[in-house]
Every structure is written in C-alpha cells, then in structure tokens.
C-alpha positions in Angstrom: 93.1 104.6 124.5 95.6 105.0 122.4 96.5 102.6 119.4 99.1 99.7 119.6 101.7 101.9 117.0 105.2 103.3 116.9 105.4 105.4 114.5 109.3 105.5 113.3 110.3 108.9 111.8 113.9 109.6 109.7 115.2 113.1 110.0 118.0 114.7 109.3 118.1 118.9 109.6 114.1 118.6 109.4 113.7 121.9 111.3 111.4 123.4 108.9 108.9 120.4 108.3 109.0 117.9 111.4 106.8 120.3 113.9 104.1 120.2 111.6 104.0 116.4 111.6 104.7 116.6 115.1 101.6 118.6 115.7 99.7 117.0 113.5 100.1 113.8 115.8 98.8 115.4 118.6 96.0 116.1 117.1 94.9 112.5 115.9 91.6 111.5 117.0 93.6 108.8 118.0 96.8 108.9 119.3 99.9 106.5 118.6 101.4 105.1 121.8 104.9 106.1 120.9 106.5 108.3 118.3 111.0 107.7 117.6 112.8 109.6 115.8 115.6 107.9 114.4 118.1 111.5 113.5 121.1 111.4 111.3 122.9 113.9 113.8 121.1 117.2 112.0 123.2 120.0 112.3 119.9 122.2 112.8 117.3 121.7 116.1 115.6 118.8 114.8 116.5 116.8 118.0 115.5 119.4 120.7 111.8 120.0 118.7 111.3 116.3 119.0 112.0 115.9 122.4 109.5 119.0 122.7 107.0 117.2 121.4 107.4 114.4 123.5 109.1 111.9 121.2 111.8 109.4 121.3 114.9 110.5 119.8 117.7 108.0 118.6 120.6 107.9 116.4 120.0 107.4 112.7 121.5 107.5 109.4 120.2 107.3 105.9 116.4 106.1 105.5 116.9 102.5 105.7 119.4 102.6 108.6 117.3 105.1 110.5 113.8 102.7 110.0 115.8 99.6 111.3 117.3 101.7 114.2 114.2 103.1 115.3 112.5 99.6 115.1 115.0 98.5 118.0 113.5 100.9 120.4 109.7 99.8 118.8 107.4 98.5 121.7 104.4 97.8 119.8 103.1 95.2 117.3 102.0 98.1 114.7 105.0 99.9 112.9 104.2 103.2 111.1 107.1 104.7 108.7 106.9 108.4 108.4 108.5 111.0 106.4 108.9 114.2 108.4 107.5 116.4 105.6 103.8 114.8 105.6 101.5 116.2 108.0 98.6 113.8 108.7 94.3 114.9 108.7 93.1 114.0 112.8 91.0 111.0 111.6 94.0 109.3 109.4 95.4 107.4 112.1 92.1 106.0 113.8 90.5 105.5 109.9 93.8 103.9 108.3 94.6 101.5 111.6 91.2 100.3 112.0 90.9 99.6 107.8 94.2 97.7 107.9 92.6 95.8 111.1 89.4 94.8 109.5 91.6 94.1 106.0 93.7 91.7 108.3 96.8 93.4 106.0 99.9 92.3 107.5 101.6 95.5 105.6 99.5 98.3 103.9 99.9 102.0 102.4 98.1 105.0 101.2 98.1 106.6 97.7 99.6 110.3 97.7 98.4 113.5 96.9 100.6 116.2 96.9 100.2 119.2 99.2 100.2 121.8 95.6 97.8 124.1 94.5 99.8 123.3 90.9 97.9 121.4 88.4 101.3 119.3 86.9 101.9 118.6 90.6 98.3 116.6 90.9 98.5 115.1 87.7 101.9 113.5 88.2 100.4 112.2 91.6 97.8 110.8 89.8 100.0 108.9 87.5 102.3 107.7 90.2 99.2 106.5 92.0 97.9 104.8 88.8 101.3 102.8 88.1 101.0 101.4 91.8 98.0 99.9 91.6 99.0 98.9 88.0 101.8 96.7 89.4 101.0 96.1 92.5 100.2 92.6 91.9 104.0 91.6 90.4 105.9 94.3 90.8 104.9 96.3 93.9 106.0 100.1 95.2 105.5 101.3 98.5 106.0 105.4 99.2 108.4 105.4 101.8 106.6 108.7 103.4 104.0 106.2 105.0 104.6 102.3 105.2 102.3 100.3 108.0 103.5 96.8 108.3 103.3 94.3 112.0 106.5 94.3 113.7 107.1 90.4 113.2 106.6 90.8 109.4 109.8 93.6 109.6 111.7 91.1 111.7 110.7 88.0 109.9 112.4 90.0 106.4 115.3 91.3 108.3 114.2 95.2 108.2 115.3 97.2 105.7 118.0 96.7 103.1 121.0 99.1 104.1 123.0 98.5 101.6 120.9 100.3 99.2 120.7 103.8 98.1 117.6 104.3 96.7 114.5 101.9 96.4 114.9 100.4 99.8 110.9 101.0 100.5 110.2 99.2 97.1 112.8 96.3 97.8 111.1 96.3 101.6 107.2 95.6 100.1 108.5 93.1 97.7 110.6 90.7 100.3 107.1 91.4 103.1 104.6 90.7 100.5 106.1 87.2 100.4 105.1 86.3 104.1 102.5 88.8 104.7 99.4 90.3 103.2 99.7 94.2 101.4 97.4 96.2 100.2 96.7 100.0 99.5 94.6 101.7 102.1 91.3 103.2 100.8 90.5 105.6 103.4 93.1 108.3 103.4 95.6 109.6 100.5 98.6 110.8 102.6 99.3 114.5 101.7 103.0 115.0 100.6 105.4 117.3 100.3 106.8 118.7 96.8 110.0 120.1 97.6 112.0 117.8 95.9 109.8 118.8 92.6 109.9 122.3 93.4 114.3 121.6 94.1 115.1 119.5 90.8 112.3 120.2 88.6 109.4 118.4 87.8 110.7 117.3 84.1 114.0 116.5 85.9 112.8 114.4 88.6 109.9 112.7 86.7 112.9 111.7 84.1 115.2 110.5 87.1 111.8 108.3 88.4 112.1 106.7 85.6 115.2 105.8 85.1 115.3 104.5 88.6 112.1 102.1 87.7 114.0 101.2 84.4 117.3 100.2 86.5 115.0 98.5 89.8 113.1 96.2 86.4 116.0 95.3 84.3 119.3 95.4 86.3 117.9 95.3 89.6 118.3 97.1 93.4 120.5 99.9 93.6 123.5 99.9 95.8 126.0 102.2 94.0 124.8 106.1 93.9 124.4 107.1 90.4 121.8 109.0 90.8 123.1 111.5 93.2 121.2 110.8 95.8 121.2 113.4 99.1 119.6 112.5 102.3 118.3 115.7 103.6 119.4 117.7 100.7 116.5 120.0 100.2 115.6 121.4 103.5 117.3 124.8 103.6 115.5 126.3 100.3 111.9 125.1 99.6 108.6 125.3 100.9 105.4 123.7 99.5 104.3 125.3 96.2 
C-alpha cells in the first residue's frame, strides 16, 4: 500500500537533477500515492521527464508560488515539499512518515548533509544543522529541500507567503508551528545538493546566509530582492563536488 502523501516538487529547467529524484522515488520501500510537479515553464525537458516518470505536471512559478499551486492538485492529507536536486535513500520515506506518525508532528523536517566528498562542505552542514536545533524553539528554520507538514495545517496558514523572495520556508514553519506541532526528524538526514556552493563560493554564500538571517532577525521577511536571488539559476554549469 502505498502512503497517504503528495509529494509537491518546484522545477524550473531541472533537466539535469529531477530524474535522479524521480528515480529515487520509485525505488522507496514505500511509495508516495502521487508525485506534482509544479514547473515554472523550463525552457529545457523538465516537463516531458516528469510525465515519464509518471508524475503530475502543473504550472508553477518561483518556490513559494509553485508549493501553493501544487497543493491545489494535492489529494492527500500528508504534503511532502521537495527540491528536485535531493535524491532520497529507499527506506526514507517509509522511516520519516511512520516517525512523524508515531511523533503525532503536525509539520516535521530532516537535518541535511551534503552530497560532497569536501570536508568544508560537511562542516558547514554541520553548523547549519547545529543553529536549527539551536533556535528551533524561538526562532525556527525549515530547509525548503524537504518540508512534511498535514494538508489542513498548510491551509489553516494560508500556504506559502508569495510575496516573498527568499525565506518563505522559514516564514512557512514559524506561522504552522503556531497551530501545529514541528519537530526535526531523527531517522534520516536528507542528502543535498551543493551546487549553489560550488556556483557562488562557499565564503560567498556562507557570508550571504548570513546576512539573510541578520535581515529575517532584525528587519524582518524579505520581499524586495537584494540579494539577487535566481530561481533556477545554477542548473546549466554544476554538478555535485
């Protein structure tokens, strides 16, 4: 039987990266009911591999447009946000699903580990995993790469904020953990891609985390782009270190 999910995946000109999440779906030990993939019009075959593999396809736009989009077209009570450049082990969906079951978490996510054999990559990881649980309590992050959370806790907050440009996961935890219960989940870290560290720079990017975290704690969510953000920006060039 498969489990009660719809797992609700943002793409744009994800050619490269979304058969190997794709795949790595199929082979779950076990199996989400339904898969959408909510596409920003790609200019590449992102459409025609996910209808390949089975899968949903709808219009989308950036992140938070695509999620809420892909939510309309949602038919059960479990919603799964996925990046297309994670791939996911076989046992992460029946070990994560039945953990948030037995937690009675209303939304839930895993810690990351980057898919690098580079020792700066794992250690920045680490750090960023660290300063979740670290603020979890008052200030909470979610990675947007893999966000669980019941479908009447994403309509009960009005889905994501679309008037942001970056943050909108962090903004998304903060309004649900107010009528639901979140947590991290302890049985998988979700393995994740570094091509953005491997595009900007790890210095670079680290420093631009960081001023994003300064902005989100002192001046609050971020609607205006001033920090250049690109959706889609970095899948021509890079690989996986």
């Amino acid at each position: 039987m498969n489990l009660p999910i719809s797992i609700i995946v943002p793409t744009f000109n994800e050619g490269l990266y979304l058969p190997k999440l794709l795949q790595s779906l199929q082979n779950q030990t076990k199996k989400p009911t339904q898969t959408i993939v909510a596409d920003a019009f790609s200019l590449d075959n992102t459409r025609q591999i996910a209808k390949s593999f089975g899968c949903m396809v709808v219009d989308g736009g950036l992140p938070s447009v695509a999620r809420n989009r892909g939510v309309k077209f949602a038919t059960q009570p479990i919603l799964l946000f996925l990046d297309a450049d994670v791939d996911l082990p076989p046992y992460f969906l029946e070990r994560t699903f039945t953990e948030m079951v037995t937690r009675n978490l209303d939304i839930a996510s895993c810690f990351i580990i980057p898919k690098s054999s580079l020792r700066v990559d794992h250690l920045l990881h680490l750090f960023a995993n660290h300063y979740m649980k670290l603020t979890q309590r008052f200030h909470p992050h979610v990675p947007g790469c893999c966000i669980f959370v019941k479908k009447d806790v994403h309509q009960a907050i009005g889905g994501f904020d679309e008037s942001l440009i970056l943050s909108e996961d962090h903004d998304y935890v903060r309004r649900a953990k107010k009528v639901g219960r979140f947590d991290y989940l302890k049985s998988y870290k979700i393995p994740v891609s570094v091509r953005r560290l491997s595009a900007e720079g790890r210095i670079k990017i680290a420093l631009k985390y960081i001023a994003i975290e300064l902005h989100l704690i002192f001046i609050g969510n971020i609607r205006r782009n001033i920090f250049k953000y690109r959706f889609g920006h970095y899948y021509k060039l890079f690989k996986d270190a």
